[in-house]
N, C-alpha and C positions, 0 to 999 in steps of 0.2 A: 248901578255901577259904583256908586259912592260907598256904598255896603259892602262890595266886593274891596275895595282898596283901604279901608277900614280895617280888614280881616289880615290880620297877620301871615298867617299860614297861605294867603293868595301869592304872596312873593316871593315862595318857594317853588310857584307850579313850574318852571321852569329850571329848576335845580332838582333834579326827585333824588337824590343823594340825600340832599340839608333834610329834607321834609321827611326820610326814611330814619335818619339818624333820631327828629326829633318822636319819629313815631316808637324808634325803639325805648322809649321813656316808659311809653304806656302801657298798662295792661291790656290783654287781650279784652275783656270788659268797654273798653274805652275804647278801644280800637271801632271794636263793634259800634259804639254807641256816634263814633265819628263818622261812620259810613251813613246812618240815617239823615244827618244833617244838610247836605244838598246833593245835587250831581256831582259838582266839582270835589268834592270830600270821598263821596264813594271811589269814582274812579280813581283817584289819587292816593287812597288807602290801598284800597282792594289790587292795586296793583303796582303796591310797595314791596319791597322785599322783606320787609321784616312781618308784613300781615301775612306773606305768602309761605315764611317762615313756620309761623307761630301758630294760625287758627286755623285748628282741623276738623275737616267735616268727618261725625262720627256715624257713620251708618249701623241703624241697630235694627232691630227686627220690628220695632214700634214706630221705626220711620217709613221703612219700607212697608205696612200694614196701612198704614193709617193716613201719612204723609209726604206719602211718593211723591206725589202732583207738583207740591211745593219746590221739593229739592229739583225733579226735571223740568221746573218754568222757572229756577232761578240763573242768573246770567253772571254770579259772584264764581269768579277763577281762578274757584280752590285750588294746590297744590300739593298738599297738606292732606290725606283721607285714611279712615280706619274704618275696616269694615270686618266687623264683631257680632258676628250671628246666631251662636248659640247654640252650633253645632246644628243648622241648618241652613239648605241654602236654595237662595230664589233666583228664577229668571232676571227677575228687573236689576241685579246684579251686572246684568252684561249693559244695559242703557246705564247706571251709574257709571261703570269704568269705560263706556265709549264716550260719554258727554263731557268725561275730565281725565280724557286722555293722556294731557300734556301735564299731568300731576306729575311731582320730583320724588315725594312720600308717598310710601304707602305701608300701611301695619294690618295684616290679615289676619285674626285671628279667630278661635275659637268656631271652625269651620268646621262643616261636613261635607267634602265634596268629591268628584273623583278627577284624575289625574285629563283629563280631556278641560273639563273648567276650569281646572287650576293653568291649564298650559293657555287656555282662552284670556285667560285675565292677565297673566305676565306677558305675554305676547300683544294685548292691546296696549300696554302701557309701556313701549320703546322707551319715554326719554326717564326713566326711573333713576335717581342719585343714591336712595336710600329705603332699603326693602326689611320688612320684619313680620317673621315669620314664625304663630306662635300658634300652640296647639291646635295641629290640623290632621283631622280624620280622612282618612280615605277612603271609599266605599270599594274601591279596586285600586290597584297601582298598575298604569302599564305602563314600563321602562321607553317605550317607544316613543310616548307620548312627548317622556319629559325629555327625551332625548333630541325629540327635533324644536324644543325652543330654539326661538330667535336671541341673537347673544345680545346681551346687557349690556349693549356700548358705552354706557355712560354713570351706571352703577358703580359707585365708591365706597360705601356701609351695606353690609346686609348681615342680619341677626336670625338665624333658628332656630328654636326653641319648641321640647319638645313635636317632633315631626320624626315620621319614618326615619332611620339614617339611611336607608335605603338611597335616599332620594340628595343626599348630600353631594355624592358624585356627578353625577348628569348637570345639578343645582349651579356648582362651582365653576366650574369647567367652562360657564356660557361668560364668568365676572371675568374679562381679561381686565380691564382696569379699578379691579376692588383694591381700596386703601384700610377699611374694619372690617374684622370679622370677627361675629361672638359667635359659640355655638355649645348651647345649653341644655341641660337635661333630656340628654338624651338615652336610650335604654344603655341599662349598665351594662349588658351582658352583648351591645352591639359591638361590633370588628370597628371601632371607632380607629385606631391607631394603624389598621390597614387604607381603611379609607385616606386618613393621612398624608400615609405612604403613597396612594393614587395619587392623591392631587399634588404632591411636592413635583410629581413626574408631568403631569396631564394640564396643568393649568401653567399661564403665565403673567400670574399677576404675584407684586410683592406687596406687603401688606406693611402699615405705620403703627397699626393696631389690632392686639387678635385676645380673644378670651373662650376661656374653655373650662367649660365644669360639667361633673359628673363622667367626667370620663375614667373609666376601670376602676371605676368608686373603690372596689373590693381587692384591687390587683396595684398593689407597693410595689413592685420590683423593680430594678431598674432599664429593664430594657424596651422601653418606649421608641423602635426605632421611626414607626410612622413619625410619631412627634417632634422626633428629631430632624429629619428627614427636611418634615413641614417647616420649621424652626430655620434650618440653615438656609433655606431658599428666602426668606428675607432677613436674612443676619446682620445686612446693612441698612438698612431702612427702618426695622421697628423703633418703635419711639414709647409704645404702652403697652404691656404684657401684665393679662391679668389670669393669673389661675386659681381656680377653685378646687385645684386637684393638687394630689402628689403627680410631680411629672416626671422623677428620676434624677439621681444625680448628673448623671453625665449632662444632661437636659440643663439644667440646675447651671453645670460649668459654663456651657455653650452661651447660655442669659445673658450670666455676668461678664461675657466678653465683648457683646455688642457692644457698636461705636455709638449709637443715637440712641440706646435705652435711657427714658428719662423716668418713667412711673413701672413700679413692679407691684403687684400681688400676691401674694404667695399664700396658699392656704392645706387645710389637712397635712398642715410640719407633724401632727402628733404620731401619727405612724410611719413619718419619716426615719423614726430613731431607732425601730424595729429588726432593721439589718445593717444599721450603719454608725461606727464608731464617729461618734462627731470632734471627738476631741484629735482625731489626727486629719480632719479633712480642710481641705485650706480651699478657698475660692479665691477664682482672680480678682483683684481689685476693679470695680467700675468707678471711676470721677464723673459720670455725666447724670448718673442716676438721684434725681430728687425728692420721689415721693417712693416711699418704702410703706406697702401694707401689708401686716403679718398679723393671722389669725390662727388660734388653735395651736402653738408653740408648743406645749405638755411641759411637762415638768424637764424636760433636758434643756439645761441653759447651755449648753454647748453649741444648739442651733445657732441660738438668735446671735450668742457670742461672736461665731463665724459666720453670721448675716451681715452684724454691726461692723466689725469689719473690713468688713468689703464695700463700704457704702461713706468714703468718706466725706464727701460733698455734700449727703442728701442734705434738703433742709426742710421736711415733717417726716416723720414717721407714727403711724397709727396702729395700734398692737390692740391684742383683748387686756391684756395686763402685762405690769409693766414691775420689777422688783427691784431691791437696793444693787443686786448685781448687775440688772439688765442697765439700771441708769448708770454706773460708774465706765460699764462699757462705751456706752453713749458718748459722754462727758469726754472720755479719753481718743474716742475713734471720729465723733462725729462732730468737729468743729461749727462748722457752717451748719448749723441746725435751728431752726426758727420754730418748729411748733412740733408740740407733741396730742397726739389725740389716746387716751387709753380710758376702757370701760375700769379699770380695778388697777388702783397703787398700791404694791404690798410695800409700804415702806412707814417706819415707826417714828419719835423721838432719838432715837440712839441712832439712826442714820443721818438726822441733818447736819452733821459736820461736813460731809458734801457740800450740803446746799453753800450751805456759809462761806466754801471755797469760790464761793461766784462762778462756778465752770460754768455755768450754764446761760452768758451773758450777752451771747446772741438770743435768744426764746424771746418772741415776743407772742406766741403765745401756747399756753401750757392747759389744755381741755382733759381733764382727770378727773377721778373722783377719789379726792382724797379723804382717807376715814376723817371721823370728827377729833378723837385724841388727838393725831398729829393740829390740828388745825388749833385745836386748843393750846398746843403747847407753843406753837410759834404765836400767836396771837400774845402770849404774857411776855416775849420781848418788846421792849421797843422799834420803834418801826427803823429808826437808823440801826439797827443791830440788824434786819435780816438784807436776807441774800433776794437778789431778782428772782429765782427761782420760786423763793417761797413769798413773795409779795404776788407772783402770778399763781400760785394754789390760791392764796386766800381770796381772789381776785373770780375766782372759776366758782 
């Protein structure tokens, strides 16, 4: 008993909040290594919320071979599971997802199965929060199957990645209450933007967070109406929009109008410029939007011109490169701006007059790579002579 009241952590067993917070300190390493220590430690770990969070059991084809036994005589109440086969798949699959039922995660990946197993394992795992779904073969597909799952009452993230898009419809349709949605590489030449269109109609959930790449990889145009569609059905709710696609102008306008947009992505601008005059297109202004990421801009500064913009609040924006024009827009557009992230500064000596104007006197931080010349030539000022700007290059 003396030993017990000794122990610090014993006077938290009755607060599992304090004991959760201090566990969030640790690494998963530690975590693990706390649980060995007594009874009172395991149960108190192992059914924290931050262990239930964080340590996921990883089922691989070397467990299930070798060391089945172990994982089905263990009494630790995983949440957390990824089950990664290698484009194979085993019976003893249905005793793992029956014995850890009341999991919240789960990551399937790298399957081979057919559309009856796959409907066995989503259907034994009701209280699921958050589902990811990544390269999964199907030895048949029958729409039947997937079509009498049981609905995801409680599913709020779900991620698919590379899968049939066949299977997107049936898939969606069961999340009434999903808040993320990614949905990635999938074939280029799929009716992805009709599907869209399905579900803006057929589901009833709105979404905080949605991302989508490789969709019509090869098809610039602007008439995305699935995406659109899918887009105004949470107009007021999204919060994070990340695209890895050209998604159309109009699309494009519709963004910039949301009320709770706070983070954007924008990606493949470079064939954006291909049918579209940028210098007469004007976007709404958004104030709520903070985190601005723009990849693949092309040489038309006209985009990024009338991105910047429209973005007067943000405060980082992360580019591939970043040039003496693109910052003078910055400087003039984007007051409230605290961090810049860019792979490439095309900026020389003959542009630090900028700098030197201190526009840039919110940054507090500035991740670039700026050439060696310029670096060299600000270095032969004195340091009371430069600008915040260039005290954070030399600083990166």
């Amino acid at each position: 008993m003396d030993s017990l009241i000794k122990d610090p952590l014993v006077y938290f067993s009755n607060t599992p909040h304090i004991f959760d917070i201090i566990l969030s300190h640790l690494s998963v390493q530690d975590m693990l290594r706390l649980c060995s220590i007594n009874s009172f430690y395991y149960k108190s770990t192992t059914e924290s919320l931050t262990f239930l969070k964080r340590v996921k059991l990883k089922v691989t084809n070397s467990l299930l071979e070798v060391n089945f036994d172990i994982i089905e005589k263990s009494d630790r109440k995983y949440r957390n599971i990824e089950l990664n086969l290698n484009h194979r798949f085993y019976q003893k699959i249905f005793i793992v997802v029956s014995k850890y039922c009341e999991i919240r995660c789960l990551e399937l990946k790298n399957c081979l199965l057919t559309t009856g197993e796959f409907k066995i394992i989503l259907d034994t795992l009701k209280h699921l929060e958050e589902l990811k779904l990544d390269d999964l073969i199907f030895e048949a597909i029958n729409l039947n199957e997937i079509d009498d799952l049981a609905e995801f009452k409680k599913l709020k993230s779900l991620q698919v990645k590379a899968i049939p898009v066949i299977l997107i419809h049936p898939l969606l349709v069961k999340c009434s209450k999903l808040k993320t949605l990614s949905v990635m590489q999938l074939s280029r030449k799929a009716p992805v933007d009709e599907a869209l269109n399905l579900l803006s109609k057929d589901t009833s959930f709105v979404l905080e967070q949605f991302e989508i790449s490789d969709f019509g990889y090869y098809n610039f145009d602007q008439n995305k109406f699935g995406l659109l569609s899918f887009l105004q059905k949470s107009f007021d709710t999204l919060k994070i929009l990340e695209f890895d696609v050209w998604i159309g102008l109009t699309a494009l306008k519709l963004v910039f109008q949301m009320p709770h947009l706070e983070k954007l992505r924008l990606y493949e601008l470079s064939h954006a410029d291909k049918e579209i005059d940028w210098k007469n297109v004007s976007l709404p202004r958004n104030n709520r939007i903070k985190y601005l990421i723009l990849q693949d801009t092309s040489c038309n500064k006209n985009i990024s011109t009338t991105l910047f913009k429209s973005v007067p609040n943000v405060l980082a924006i992360e580019t591939y490169a970043l040039c003496y024009e693109d910052l003078q827009e910055i400087s003039k557009n984007c007051s409230e701006l605290t961090e810049i992230n860019t792979y490439f500064l095309d900026i020389n000596e003959t542009h630090s007059t900028m700098f030197r104007e201190n526009l840039f006197k919110n940054l507090k931080k500035c991740n670039v790579a700026a050439n060696e010349d310029l670096k060299q030539q600000i270095l032969k000022r004195n340091e009371h002579e430069l600008s915040h700007f260039e005290k954070l290059l030399l600083v990166n």
